[in-house]
C-alpha positions as a Markdown table, in Angstrom:
| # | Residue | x | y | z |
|---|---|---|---|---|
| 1 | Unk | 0.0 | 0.0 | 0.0 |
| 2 | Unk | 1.8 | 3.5 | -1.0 |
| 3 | Unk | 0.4 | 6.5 | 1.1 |
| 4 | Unk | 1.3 | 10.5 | 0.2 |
| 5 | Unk | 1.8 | 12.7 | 3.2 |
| 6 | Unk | 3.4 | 16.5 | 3.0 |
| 7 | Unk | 6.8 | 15.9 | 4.7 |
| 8 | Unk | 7.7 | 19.4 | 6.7 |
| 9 | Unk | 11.4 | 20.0 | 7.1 |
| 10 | Unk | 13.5 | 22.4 | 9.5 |
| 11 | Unk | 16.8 | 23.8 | 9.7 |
| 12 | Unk | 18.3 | 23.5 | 13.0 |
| 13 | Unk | 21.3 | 24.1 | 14.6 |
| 14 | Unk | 21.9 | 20.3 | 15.0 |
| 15 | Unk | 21.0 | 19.3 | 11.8 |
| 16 | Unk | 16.9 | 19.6 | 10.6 |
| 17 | Unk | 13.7 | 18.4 | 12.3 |
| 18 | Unk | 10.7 | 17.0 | 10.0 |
| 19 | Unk | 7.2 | 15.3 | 10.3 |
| 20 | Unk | 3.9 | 14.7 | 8.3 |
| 21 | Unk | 1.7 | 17.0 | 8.3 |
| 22 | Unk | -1.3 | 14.9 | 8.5 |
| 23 | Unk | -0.6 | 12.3 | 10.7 |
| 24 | Unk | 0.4 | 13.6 | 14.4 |
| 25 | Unk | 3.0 | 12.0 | 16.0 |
| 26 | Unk | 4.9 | 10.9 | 12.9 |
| 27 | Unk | 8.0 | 13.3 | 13.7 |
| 28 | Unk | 11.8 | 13.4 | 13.5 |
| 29 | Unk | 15.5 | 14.3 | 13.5 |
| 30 | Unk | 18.6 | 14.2 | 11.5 |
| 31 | Unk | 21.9 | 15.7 | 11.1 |
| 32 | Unk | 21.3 | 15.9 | 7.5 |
| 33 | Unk | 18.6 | 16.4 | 5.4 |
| 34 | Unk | 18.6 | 13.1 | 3.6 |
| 35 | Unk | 19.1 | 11.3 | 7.2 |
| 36 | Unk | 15.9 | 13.4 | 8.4 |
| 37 | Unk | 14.4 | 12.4 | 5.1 |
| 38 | Unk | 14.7 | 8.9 | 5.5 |
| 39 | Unk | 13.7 | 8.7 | 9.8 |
| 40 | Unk | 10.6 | 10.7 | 8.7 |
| 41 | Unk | 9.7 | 7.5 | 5.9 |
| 42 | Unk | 10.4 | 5.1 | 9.2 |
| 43 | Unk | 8.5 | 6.9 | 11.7 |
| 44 | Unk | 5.5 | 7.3 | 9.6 |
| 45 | Unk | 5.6 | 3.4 | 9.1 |
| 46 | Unk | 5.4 | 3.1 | 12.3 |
| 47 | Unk | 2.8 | 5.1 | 13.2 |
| 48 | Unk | 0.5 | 3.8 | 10.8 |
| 49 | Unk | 1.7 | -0.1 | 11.6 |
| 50 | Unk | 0.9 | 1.1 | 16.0 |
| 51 | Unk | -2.3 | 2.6 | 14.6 |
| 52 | Unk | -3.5 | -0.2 | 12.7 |
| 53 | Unk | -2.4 | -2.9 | 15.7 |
| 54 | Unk | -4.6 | -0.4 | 18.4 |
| 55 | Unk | -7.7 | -0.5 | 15.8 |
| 56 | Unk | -7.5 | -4.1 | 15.8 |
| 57 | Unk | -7.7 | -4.1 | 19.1 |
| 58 | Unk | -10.5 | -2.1 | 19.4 |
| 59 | Unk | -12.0 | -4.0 | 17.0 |
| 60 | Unk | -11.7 | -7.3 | 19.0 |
| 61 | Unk | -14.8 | -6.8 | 20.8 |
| 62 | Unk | -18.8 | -6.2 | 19.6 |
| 63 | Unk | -19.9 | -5.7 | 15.5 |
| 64 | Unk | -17.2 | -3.7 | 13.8 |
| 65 | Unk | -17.4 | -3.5 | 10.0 |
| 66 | Unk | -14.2 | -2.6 | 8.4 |
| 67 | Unk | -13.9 | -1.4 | 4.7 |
| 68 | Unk | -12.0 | 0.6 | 2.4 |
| 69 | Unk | -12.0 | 4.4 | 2.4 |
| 70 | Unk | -10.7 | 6.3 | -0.1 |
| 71 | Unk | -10.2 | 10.1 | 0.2 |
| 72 | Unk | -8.8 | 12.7 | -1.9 |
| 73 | Unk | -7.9 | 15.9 | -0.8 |
């Protein structure tokens, strides 16, 4: 599954700071740009991968109905 998110990058004294715009929490660091680049790619995996595991969860218990959702925005 390939997902687009706006990547927002920083210039800091230590290097640059990034996240995604639209998904809170998926946030980073690197010394270099391409290093921020590619923690921002992990970190976003693995916010979507804890997200989908705490959904499942959730869904674990009563009538749930899971489906597809497309969005385009």
């Amino acid at each position: 599954m390939e997902l687009q998110f706006t990547a927002v990058f920083r210039k800091v004294p230590e290097g640059y700071i990034g996240f995604a715009e639209e998904l809170p929490g998926a946030n980073t660091q690197g010394t270099t740009l391409e290093e921020a680049r590619a923690n921002l790619r992990e970190a976003v995996t693995l916010v979507v991968e804890a997200n989908r595991l705490f959904a499942l969860e959730d869904a674990s218990s009563g009538e749930v109905i899971r489906e597809s959702l497309k969005v385009t925005a």
